[in-house]
N, C-alpha and C positions, 0 to 999 in steps of 0.2 A: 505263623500259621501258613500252611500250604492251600493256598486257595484255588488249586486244581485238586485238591483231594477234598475240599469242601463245597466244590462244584457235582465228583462224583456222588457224595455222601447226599446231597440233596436232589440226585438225579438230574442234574441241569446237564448240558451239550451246547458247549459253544458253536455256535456254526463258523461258516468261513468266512472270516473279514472282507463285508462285499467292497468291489470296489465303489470309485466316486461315479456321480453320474452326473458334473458338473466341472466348474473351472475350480475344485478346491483338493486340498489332502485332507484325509480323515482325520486324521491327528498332528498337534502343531502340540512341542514340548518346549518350553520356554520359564526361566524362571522358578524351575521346581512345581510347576503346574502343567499338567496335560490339560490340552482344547480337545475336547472329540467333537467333531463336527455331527451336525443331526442325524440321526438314525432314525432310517422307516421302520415303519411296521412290517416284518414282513413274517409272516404265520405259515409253518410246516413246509417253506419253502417257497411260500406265493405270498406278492403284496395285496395287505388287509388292504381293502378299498371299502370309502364307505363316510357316512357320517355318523357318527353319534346321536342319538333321539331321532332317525331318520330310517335309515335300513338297519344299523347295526345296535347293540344292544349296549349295557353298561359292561357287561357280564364281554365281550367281545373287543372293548375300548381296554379295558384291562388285560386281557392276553396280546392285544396288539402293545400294547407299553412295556409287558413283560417283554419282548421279543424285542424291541429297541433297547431294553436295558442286557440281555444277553449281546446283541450288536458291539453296543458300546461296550462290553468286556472283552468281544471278539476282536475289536480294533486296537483296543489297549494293547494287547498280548500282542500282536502285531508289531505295534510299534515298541515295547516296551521290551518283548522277550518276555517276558513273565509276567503275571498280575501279582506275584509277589513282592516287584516294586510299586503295588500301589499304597501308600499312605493313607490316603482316607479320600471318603468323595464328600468334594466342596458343595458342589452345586449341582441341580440338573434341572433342565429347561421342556417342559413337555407342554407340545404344540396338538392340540384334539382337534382333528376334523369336527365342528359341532353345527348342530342345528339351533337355528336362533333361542326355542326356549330351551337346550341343553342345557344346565348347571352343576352337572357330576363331573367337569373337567378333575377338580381335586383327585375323587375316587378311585377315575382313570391313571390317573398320573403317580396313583398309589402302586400300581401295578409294578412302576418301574422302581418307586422309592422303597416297596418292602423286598423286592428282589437283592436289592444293594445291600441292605440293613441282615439279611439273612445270609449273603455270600462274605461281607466281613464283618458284620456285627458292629459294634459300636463304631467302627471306622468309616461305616456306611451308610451313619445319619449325618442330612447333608442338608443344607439351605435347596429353594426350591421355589419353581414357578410352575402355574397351571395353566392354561391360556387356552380358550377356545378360538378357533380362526373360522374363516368363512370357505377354508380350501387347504388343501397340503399337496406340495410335487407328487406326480404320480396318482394324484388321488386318494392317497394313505388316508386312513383313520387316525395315525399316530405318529408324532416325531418327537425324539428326545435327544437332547446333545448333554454336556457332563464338562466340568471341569475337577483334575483331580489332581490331588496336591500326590507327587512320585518321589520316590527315595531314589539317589543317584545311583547308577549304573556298577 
């Protein structure tokens, strides 16, 4: 499967693999596993800032997830040269800026797991965490990191 023609076909656009804004690399390949380091939210080119059940809505927590899981494709290809050596995605970790009685982290965090599942399809149901926090860098609404098992070079 050409997963830049399956990007076209569903209208998605990677953007450009932001850089870090810390002491780390975005992607560490080790093992036959890529790390992608967490990715913000960041929406039509600006970081979603915000909390979940506070300023920003459900409907808002899930485009900001969407936008970290395009991230985390944008970083792959990066690192990888193609998203065609990705194998399938293991895991993905998605951190919700939330307000104390928020409990739609799952929902949110859907954002980024049906974007994966519709760019490779069965290769992109993957194990998963939802987590609301009390704060995220920058202020985001949304972070998601990934591990994904890569086919050699």
């Amino acid at each position: 499967m050409n997963i830049e023609a399956k990007l076209a076909e569903l209208g998605l656009t990677l953007p450009a693999a932001a850089a870090p804004v810390a002491a780390y690399v975005p992607v560490v390949v080790a093992g036959g596993l890529a790390h992608v380091s967490g990715q913000v939210s960041i929406v039509d080119g600006q970081l979603l800032k915000g909390r979940l059940g506070e300023d920003l809505t459900l409907e808002d927590g899930v485009r900001g997830a969407q936008a970290c899981a395009l991230m985390i494709l944008a970083q792959l290809k990066a690192a990888l040269g193609s998203l065609d050596r990705v194998e399938r995605i293991v895991k993905l970790g998605a951190f919700i800026n939330s307000a104390p009685d928020f409990t739609d982290q799952p929902k949110v965090a859907n954002g980024a797991s049906e974007l994966m599942v519709a760019v490779f399809g069965e290769a992109g149901k993957h194990a998963r965490s939802a987590v609301g926090v009390p704060c995220l860098p920058l202020g985001v609404a949304v972070e998601v990191d990934a591990i994904v098992a890569v086919r050699p070079a």
